[in-house]
N, C-alpha and C positions, 0 to 999 in steps of 0.2 A: 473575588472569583467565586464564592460562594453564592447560591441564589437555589430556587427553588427548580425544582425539572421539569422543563417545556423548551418546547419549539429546537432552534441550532442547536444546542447547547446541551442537550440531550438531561443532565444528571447536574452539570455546571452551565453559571449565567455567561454571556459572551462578555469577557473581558471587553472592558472599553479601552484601548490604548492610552485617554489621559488619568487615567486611575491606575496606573503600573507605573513602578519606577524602576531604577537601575538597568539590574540584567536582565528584567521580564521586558522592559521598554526598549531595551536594545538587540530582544527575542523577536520582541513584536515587529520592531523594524527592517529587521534581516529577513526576517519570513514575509511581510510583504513587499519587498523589493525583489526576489527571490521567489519563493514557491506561489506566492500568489498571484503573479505574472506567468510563472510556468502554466499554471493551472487555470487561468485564463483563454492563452495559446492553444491546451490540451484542448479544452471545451470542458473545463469542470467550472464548480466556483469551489476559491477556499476561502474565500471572506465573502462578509456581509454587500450590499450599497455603500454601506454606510464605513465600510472596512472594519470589521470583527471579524477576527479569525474565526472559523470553522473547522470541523472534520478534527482530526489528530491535533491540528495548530492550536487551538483553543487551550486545550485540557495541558501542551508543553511547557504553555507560561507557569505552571504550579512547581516545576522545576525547571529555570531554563540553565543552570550550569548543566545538569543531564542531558537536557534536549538540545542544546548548543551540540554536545559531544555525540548525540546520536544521529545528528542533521549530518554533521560532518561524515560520520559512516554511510548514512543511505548518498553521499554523495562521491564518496569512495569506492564504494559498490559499482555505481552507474557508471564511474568514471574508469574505474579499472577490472571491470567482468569482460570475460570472453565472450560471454552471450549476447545473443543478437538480440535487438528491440522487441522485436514478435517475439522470441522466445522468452525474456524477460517479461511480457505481459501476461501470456501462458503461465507462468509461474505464479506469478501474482495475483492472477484471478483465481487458480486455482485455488490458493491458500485462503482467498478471500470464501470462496465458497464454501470451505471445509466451516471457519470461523460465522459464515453469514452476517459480517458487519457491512449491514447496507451504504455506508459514507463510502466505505473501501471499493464495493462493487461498481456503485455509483461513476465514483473516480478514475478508477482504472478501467471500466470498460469505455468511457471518451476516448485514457490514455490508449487502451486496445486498439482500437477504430481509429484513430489518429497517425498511429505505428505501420497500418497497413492490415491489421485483422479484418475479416468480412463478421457483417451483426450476425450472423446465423454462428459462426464460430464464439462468439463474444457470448451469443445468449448462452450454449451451451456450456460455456464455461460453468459461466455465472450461476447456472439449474445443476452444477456440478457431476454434469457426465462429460465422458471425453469424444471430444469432436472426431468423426472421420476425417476433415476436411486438413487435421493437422499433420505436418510433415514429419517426417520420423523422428526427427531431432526434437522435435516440437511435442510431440505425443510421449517422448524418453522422459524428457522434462517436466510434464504434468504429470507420471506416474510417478516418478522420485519426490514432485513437490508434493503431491497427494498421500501420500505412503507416511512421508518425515510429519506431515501434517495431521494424519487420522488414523493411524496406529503409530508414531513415532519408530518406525522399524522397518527398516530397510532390507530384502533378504540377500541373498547373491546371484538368484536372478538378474533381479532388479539394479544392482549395482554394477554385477558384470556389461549391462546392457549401456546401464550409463559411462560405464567407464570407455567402453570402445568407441562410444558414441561423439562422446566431450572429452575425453581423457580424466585423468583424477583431479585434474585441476579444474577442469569444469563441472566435476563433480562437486568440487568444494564452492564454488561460483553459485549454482543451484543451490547449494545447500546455506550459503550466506544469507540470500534473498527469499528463501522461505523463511528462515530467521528472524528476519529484519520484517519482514513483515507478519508475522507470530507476532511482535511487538507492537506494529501498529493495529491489529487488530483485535489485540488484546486491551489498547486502551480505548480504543472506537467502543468496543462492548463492555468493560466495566464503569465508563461513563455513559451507555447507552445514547451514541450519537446516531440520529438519522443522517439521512442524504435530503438535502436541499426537497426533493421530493416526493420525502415519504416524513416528516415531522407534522 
């Protein structure tokens, strides 16, 4: 895993799948059967031609009993949030823009656009102002994620608004998925990974 920094791989070389063994080989194999098929679908790539992980996927092999257990949460998330798809990308662009890890923007604004977001909404995530074009619930949602994201601090404003909006339980929903992705784009920039096109 180790190598010099260029190109995918930002900081770390692209793992080749037959140079890993165990859990990282059975990391590597779950994620391309899995996210890398999702991310195909979306209109991203998370692996190479040649199948080298990419993006976040890359850098999980260097722990995969952690990233096993974190794959499982971002899948628990998705699979049991009250938020809608469009509102979940909102958030997540959002967080990417505070963070500005290009792999992340890259990827979520296909997943945006995929969801039903218009590109004029998508860019202006991503340039990190807030879209007129979003619906209330939508615009609640990127001030809470934006807030927890670039001063950590939420007032009673802001929370009263969410809370009438989503209830406390989708305040907590919001608040997981900026979370979760604080994480991944925490390691997108201390391995300083690009997007497929900007390396």
């Amino acid at each position: 895993m180790s190598g010099p920094a260029h190109g995918l791989g930002g900081r770390l070389a692209l793992a080749d799948r037959v140079a890993v063994d165990g859990a990282a080989r059975e990391l590597f194999d779950d994620i391309t059967t899995t996210a890398v098929k999702w991310a195909r679908r979306s209109g991203f790539a998370a692996a190479t031609v040649d199948g080298r992980l990419i993006g976040p996927f890359n850098p999980s092999l260097l722990n995969p009993g952690m990233s096993a257990a974190f794959l499982k949460l971002q899948a628990a998330e998705q699979h049991c949030t009250s938020l809608d798809e469009r509102t979940r990308q909102v958030v997540i662009l959002t967080v990417g823009s505070v963070w500005r890890a290009p792999y992340e923007l890259y990827a979520h604004s296909a997943v945006a656009l995929h969801a039903g977001l218009s590109e004029s909404v998508i860019a202006e995530l991503v340039a990190g102002t807030e879209p007129e074009a979003l619906t209330d619930e939508q615009r609640t949602a990127h001030r809470l994620a934006r807030a927890l994201s670039a001063t950590h601090h939420v007032d009673d404003a802001l929370y009263d608004q969410a809370s009438q909006r989503f209830g406390p339980a989708g305040v907590f929903d919001i608040t997981m998925l900026t979370g979760i992705y604080h994480t991944v784009c925490g390691i997108l920039n201390a391995f300083a990974i690009p997007a497929p096109d900007h390396h």
